[in-house]
GUZA-280867 format. One record per residue (C-alpha): residue number from 0; chain; x, y, z. Coordinates in Angstrom, 1 decimal. Example, Ala and Ser with C-alpha at 12.3 -4.5 7.8 and 13.67 -1.06 7.14 Angstrom:
BEGIN
<rec><num>0</num><chaine>A</chaine><u>12.3</u><v>-4.5</v><w>7.8</w></rec>
<rec><num>1</num><chaine>A</chaine><u>13.7</u><v>-1.1</v><w>7.1</w></rec>
END
This chain:
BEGIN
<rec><num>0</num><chaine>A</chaine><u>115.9</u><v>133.6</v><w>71.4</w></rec>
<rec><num>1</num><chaine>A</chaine><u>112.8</u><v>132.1</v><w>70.4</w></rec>
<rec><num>2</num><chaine>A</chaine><u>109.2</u><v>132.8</v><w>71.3</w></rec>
<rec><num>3</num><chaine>A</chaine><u>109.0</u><v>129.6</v><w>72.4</w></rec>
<rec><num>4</num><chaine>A</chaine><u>112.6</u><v>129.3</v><w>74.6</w></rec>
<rec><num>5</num><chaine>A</chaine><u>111.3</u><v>132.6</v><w>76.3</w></rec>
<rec><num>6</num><chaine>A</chaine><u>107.9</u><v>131.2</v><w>77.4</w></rec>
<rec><num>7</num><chaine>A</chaine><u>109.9</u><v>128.4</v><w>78.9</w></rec>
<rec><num>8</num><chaine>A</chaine><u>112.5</u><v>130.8</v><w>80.4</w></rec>
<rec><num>9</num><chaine>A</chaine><u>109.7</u><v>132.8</v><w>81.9</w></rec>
<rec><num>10</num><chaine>A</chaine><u>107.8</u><v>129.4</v><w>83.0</w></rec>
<rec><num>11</num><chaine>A</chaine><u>111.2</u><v>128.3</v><w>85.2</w></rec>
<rec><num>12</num><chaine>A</chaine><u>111.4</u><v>131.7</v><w>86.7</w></rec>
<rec><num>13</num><chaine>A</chaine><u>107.8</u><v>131.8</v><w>88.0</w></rec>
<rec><num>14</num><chaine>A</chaine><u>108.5</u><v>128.0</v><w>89.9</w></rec>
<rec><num>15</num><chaine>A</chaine><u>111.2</u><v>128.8</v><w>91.0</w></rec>
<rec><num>16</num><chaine>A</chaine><u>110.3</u><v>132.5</v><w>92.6</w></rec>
<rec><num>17</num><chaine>A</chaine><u>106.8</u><v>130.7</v><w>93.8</w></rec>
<rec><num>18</num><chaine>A</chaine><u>109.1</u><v>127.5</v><w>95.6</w></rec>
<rec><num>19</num><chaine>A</chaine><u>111.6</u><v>130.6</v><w>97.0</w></rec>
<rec><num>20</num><chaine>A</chaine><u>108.4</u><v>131.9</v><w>98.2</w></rec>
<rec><num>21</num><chaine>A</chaine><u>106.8</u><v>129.1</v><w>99.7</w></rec>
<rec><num>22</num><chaine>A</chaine><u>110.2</u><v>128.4</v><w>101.6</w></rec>
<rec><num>23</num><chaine>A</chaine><u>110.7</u><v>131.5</v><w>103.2</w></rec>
<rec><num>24</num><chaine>A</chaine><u>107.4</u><v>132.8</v><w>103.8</w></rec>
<rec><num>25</num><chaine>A</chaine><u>106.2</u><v>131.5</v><w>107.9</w></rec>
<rec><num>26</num><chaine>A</chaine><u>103.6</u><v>129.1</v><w>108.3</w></rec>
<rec><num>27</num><chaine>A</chaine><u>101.3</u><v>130.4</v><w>110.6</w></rec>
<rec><num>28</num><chaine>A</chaine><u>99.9</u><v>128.1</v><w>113.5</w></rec>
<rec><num>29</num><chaine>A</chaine><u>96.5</u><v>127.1</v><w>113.5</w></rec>
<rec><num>30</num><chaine>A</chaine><u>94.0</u><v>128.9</v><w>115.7</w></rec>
<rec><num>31</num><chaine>A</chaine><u>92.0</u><v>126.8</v><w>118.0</w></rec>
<rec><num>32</num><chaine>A</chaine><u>88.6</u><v>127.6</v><w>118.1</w></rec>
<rec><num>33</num><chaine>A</chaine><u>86.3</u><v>127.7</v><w>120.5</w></rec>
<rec><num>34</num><chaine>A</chaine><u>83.2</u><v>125.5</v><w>121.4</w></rec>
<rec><num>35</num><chaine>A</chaine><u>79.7</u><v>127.0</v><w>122.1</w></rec>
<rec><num>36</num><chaine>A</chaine><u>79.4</u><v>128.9</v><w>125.3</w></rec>
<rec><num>37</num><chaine>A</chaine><u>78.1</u><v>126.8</v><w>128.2</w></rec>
<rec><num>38</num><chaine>A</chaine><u>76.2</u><v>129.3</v><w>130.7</w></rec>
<rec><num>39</num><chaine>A</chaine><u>77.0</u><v>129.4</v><w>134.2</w></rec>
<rec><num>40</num><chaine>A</chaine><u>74.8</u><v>130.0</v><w>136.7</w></rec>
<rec><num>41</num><chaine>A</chaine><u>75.6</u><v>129.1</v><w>140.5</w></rec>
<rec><num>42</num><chaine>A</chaine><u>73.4</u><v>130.9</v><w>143.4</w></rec>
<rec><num>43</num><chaine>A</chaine><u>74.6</u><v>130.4</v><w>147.2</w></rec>
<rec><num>44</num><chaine>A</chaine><u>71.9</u><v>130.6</v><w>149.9</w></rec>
<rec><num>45</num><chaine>A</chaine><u>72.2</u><v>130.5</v><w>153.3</w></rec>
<rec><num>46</num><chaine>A</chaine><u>70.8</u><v>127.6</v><w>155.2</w></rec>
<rec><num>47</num><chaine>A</chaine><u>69.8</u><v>128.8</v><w>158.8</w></rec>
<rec><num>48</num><chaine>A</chaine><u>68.3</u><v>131.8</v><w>160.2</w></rec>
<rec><num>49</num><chaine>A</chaine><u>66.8</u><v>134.1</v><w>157.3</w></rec>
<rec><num>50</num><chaine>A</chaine><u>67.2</u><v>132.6</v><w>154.0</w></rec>
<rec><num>51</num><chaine>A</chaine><u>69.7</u><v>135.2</v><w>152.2</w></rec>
<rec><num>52</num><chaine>A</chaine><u>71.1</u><v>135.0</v><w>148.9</w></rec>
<rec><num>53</num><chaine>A</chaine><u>74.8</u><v>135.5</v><w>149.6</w></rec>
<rec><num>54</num><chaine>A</chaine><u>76.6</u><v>134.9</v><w>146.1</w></rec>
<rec><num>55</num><chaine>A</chaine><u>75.6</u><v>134.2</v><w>142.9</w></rec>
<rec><num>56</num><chaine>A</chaine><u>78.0</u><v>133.8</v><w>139.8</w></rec>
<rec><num>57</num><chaine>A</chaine><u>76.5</u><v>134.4</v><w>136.2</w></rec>
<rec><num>58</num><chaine>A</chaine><u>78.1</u><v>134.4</v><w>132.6</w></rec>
<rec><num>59</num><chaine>A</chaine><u>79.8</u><v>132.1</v><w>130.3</w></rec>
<rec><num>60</num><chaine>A</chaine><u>82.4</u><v>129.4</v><w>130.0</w></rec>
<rec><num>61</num><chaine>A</chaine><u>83.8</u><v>127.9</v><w>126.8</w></rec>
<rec><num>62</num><chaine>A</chaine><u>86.4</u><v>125.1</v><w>125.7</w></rec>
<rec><num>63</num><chaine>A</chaine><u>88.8</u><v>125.4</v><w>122.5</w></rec>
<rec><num>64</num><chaine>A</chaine><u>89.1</u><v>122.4</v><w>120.3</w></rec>
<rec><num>65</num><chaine>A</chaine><u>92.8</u><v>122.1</v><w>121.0</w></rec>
<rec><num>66</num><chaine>A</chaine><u>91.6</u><v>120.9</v><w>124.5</w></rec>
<rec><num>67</num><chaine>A</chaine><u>94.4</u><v>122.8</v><w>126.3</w></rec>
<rec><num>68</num><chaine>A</chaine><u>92.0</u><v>126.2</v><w>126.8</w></rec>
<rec><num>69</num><chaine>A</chaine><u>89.1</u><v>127.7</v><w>128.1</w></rec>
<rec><num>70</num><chaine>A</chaine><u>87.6</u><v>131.4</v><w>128.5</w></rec>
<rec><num>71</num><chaine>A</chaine><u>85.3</u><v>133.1</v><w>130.8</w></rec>
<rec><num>72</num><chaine>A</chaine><u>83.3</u><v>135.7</v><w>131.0</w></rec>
<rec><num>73</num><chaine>A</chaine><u>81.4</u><v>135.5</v><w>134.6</w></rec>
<rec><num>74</num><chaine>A</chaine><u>80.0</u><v>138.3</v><w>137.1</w></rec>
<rec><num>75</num><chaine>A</chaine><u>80.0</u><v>137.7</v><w>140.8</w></rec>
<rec><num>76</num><chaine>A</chaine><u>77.0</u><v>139.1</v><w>142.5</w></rec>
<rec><num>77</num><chaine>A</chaine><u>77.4</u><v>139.9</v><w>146.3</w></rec>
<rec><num>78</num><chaine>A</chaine><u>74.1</u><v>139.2</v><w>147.9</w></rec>
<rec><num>79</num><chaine>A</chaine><u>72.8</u><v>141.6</v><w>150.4</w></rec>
<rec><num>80</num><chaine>A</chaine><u>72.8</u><v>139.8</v><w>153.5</w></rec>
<rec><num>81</num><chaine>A</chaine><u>76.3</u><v>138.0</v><w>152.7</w></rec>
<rec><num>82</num><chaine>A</chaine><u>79.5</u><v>139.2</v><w>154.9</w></rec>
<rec><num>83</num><chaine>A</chaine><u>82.4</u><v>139.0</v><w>153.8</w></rec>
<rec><num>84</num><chaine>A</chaine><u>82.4</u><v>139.5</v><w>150.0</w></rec>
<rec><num>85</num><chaine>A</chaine><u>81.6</u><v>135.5</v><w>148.2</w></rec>
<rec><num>86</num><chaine>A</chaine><u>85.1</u><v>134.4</v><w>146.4</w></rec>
<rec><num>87</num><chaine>A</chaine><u>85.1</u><v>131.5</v><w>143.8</w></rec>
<rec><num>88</num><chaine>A</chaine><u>87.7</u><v>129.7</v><w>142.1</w></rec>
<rec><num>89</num><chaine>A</chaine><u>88.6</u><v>126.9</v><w>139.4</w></rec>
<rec><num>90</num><chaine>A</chaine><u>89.4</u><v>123.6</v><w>139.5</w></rec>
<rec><num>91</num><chaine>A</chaine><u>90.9</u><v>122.4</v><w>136.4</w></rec>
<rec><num>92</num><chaine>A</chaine><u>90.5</u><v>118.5</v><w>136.1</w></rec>
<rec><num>93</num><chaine>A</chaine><u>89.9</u><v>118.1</v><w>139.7</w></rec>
<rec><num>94</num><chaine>A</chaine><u>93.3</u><v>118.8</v><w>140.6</w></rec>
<rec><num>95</num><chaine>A</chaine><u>95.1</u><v>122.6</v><w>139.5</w></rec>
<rec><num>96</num><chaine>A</chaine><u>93.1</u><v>125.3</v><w>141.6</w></rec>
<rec><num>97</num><chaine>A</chaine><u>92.7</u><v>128.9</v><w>139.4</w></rec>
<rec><num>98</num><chaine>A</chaine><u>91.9</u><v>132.1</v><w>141.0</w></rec>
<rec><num>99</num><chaine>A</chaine><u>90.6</u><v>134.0</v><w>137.9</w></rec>
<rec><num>100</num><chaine>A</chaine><u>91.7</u><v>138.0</v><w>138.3</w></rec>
<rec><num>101</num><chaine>A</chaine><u>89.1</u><v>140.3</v><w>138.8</w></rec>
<rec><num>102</num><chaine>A</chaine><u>88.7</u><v>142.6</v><w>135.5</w></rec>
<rec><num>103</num><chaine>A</chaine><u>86.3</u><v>145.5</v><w>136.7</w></rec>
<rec><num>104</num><chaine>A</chaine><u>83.0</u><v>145.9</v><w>138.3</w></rec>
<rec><num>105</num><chaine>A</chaine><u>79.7</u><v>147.5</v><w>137.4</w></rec>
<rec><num>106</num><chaine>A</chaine><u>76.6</u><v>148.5</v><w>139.0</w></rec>
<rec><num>107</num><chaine>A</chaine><u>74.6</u><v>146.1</v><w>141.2</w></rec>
<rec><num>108</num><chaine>A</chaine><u>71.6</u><v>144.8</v><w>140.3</w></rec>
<rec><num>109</num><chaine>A</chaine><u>69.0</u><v>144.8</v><w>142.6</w></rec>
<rec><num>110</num><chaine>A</chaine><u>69.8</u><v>142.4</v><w>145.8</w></rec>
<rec><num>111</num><chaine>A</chaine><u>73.6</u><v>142.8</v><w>145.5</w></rec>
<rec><num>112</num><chaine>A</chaine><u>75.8</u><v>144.9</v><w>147.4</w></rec>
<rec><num>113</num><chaine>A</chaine><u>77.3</u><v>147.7</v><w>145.4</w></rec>
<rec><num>114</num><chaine>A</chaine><u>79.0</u><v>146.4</v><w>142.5</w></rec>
<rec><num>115</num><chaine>A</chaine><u>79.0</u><v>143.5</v><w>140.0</w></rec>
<rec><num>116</num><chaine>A</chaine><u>82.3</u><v>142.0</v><w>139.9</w></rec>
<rec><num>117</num><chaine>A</chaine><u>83.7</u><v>141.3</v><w>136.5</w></rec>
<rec><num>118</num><chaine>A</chaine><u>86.2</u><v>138.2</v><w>135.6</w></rec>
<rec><num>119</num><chaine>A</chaine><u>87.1</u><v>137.9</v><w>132.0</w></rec>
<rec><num>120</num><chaine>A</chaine><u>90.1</u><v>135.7</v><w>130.7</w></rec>
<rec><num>121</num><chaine>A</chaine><u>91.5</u><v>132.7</v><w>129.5</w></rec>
<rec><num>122</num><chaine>A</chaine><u>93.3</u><v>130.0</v><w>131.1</w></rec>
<rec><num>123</num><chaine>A</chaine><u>95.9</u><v>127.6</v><w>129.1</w></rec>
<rec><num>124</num><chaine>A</chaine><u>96.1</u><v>124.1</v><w>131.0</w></rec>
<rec><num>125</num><chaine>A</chaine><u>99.5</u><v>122.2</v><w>130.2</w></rec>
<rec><num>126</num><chaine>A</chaine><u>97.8</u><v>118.8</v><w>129.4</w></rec>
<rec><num>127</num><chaine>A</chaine><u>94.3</u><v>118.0</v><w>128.2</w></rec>
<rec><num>128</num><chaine>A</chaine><u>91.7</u><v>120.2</v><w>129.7</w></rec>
<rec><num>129</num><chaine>A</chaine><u>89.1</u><v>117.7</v><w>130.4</w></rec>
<rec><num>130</num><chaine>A</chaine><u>86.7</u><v>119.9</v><w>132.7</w></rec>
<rec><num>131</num><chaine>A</chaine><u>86.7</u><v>122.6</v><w>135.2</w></rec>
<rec><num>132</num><chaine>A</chaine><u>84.2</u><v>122.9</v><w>138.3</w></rec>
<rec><num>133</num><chaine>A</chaine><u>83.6</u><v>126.2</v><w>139.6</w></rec>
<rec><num>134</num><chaine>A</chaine><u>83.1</u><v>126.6</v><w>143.6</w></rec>
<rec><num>135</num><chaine>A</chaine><u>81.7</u><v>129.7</v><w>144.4</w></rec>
<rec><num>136</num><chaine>A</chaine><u>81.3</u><v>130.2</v><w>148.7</w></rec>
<rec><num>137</num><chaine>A</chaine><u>79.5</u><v>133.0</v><w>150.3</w></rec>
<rec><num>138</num><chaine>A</chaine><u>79.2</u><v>133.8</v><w>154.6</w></rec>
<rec><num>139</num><chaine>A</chaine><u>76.8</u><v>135.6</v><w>157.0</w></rec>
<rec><num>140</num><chaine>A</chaine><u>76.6</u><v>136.0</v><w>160.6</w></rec>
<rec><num>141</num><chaine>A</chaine><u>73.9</u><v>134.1</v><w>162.4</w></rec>
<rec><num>142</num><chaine>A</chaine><u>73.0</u><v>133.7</v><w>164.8</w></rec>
<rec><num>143</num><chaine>A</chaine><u>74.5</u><v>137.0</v><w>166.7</w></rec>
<rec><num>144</num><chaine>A</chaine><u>78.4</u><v>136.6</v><w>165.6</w></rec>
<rec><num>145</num><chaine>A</chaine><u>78.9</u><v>133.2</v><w>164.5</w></rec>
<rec><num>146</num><chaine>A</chaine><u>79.9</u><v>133.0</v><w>161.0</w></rec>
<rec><num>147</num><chaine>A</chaine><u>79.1</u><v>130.5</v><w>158.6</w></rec>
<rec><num>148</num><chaine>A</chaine><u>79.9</u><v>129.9</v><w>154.9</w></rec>
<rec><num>149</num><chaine>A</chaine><u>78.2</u><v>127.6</v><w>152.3</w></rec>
<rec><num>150</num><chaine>A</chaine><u>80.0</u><v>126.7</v><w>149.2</w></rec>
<rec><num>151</num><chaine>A</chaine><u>78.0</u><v>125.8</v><w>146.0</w></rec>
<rec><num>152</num><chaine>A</chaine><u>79.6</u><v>124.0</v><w>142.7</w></rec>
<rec><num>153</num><chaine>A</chaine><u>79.1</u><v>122.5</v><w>139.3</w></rec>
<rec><num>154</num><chaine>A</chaine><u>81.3</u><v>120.9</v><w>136.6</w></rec>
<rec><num>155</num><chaine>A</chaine><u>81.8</u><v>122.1</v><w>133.5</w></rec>
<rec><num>156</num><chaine>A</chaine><u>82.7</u><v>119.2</v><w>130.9</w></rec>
<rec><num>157</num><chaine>A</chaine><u>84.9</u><v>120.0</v><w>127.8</w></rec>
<rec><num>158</num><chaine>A</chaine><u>82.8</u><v>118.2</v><w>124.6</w></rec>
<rec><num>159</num><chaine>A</chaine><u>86.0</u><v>118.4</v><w>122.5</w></rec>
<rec><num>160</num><chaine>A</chaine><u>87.1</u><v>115.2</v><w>123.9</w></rec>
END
């Protein structure tokens, strides 16, 4: 066999081990990524008797690009005067409610009650993720034993679409 008919026999092998390869090797999917963090901040006061700060929910929120995600990172702060402890919750495009799961908890800051609440996740909607509001509701007594609650929220708008 030739120099030349070698080369060539060579050549053919290569393609066709690098065309075996391509067939056989997985695509992997693409990633979404995800948009800059939009910073939460929500504070709950109470609105008769003493003013009290009764919740506030800190942290971040951020949509992917695939517009079917978003992540969290938020701490709930139980004011001092607040009773019972403040919830909050999501609303995905103003019609699935999410409870996000509580992760851990750290020490209070100053004018909360004795821990920091911490929610960290990621929530995958089944359509388009257009927004997500976050309602965050704290109570006291006042005056005596009558209970009331306020709720506070604000929308969150997915700039991916």
């Amino acid at each position: 066999m030739t120099r030349a008919k070698v080369r060539r026999a060579v050549g053919s092998v290569a393609i066709v081990l690098a065309t075996l390869a391509a067939i056989l090797v997985p695509v992997t999917p693409a990633h979404a990524a995800y948009g800059p963090d939009q910073t939460v901040s929500i504070t709950v006061t109470s609105n008769a008797g003493p003013s009290l700060m009764l919740a506030q929910l800190t942290g971040t929120l951020a949509f992917d690009d695939g517009n079917t995600k978003f992540r969290y990172a938020l701490r709930l702060c139980w004011g001092s005067g607040a009773y019972p402890m403040p919830n909050f919750y999501a609303l995905v495009n103003g019609s699935t409610v999410v409870y996000p799961s509580q992760t851990g908890s750290t020490t209070a800051p100053a004018g909360c009650q004795v821990a920091l609440f911490l929610y960290d996740g990621e929530y995958t909607h089944s359509t388009t993720l257009t927004n997500v509001t976050l309602y965050v509701t704290g109570g006291w007594f006042y005056p005596g034993n009558t209970y009331n609650s306020r709720t506070k929220s604000v929308t969150y708008d997915n700039p991916f679409n």
